[in-house]
C-alpha positions in Angstrom: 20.0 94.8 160.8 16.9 94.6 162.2 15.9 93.1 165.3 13.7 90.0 164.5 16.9 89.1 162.0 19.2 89.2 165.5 16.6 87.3 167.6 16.2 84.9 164.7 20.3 84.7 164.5 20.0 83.9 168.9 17.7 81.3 168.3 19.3 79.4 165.2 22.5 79.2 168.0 20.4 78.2 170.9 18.7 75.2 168.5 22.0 73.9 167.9 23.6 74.1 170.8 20.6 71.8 172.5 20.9 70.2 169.2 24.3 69.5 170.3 24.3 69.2 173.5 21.5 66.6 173.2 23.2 64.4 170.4 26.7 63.7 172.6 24.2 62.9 175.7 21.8 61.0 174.2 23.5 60.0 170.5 24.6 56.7 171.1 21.6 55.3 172.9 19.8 56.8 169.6 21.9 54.6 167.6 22.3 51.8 169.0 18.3 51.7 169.9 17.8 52.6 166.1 20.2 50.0 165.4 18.8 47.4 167.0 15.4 48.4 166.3 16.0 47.7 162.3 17.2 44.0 163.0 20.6 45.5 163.1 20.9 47.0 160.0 24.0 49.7 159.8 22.1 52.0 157.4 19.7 52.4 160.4 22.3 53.2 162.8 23.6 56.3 160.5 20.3 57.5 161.1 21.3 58.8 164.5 23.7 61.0 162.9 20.9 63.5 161.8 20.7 65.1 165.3 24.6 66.3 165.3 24.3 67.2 161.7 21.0 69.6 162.7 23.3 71.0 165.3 25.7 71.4 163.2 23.8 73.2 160.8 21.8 75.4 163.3 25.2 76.3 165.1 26.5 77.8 161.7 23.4 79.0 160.3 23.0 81.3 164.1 27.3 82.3 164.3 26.3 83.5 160.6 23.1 85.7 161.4 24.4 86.8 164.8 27.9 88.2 162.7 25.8 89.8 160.4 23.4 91.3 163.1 26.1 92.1 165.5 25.1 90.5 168.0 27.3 87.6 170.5 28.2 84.7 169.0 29.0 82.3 171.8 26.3 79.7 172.0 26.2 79.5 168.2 30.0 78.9 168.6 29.8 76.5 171.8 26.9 74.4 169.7 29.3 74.0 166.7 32.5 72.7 168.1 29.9 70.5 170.7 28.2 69.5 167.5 31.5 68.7 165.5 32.7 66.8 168.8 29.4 64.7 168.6 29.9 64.1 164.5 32.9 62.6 164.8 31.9 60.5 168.4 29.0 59.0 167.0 30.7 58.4 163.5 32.9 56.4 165.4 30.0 54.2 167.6 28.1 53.7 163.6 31.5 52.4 161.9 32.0 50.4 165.4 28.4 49.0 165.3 29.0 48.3 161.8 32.4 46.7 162.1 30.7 44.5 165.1 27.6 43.3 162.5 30.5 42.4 160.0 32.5 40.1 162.3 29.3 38.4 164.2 27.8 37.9 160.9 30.8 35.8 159.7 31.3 34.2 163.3 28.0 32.9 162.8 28.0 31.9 159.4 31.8 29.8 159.2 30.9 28.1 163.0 31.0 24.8 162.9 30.1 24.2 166.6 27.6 26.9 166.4 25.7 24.6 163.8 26.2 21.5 165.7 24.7 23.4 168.9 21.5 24.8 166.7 21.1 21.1 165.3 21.0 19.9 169.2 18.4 22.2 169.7 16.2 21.3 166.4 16.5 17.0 167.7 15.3 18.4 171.4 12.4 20.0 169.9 11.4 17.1 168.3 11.6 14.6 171.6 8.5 13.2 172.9 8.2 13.3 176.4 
């Protein structure tokens, strides 16, 4: 193999391990920010998943170059069980976010009280000093 092809192989597995590495540090902020950003909108939240998925990607796309070029394999393999780790991680925080939209959204729509305090608030509104 040439060289540029074993440089190339390096580089795909130093992309995804940052990749990685930056997902399970900063991943959940991402979400949630994204999250909250879209008026809470789950879809949104799965957004966030893109950065471990890149790693992911760049992690096996580098571990497969590297093989073939003979070169070490270690970041490439470091970046893909890191990346894996931050898959399943921040698949958990979007199904929780999710989960947590579900059960406030029914909360607010079935409370009772909750519409009797929002109608306290509409008649203050409307008092003359």
């Amino acid at each position: 193999m040439s060289e540029t092809n074993a440089k190339s192989g390096k580089m795909k597995g130093v992309i995804g391990f940052v990749l990685s590495l930056v997902s399970i540090v900063l991943g959940g902020w991402v979400i949630s920010a994204l999250w909250a950003a879209a008026g809470f909108s789950t879809g949104a939240g799965a957004a966030g998943l893109l950065l471990p998925i890149g790693a992911v990607v760049f992690s096996a796309m580098g571990m497969s170059a590297s093989k073939k070029a003979g070169e070490k394999r270690g970041l490439a393999i470091a970046g893909l069980v890191i990346g894996i780790i931050a898959l399943i991680y921040l698949a958990i925080v979007v199904a929780g976010l999710g989960a947590m939209s579900a059960v406030g959204g029914a909360l607010l729509e079935n409370s009772d009280a909750l519409q009797d305090a929002m109608e306290g608030l509409e008649d203050l509104e409307n008092f003359d000093y």
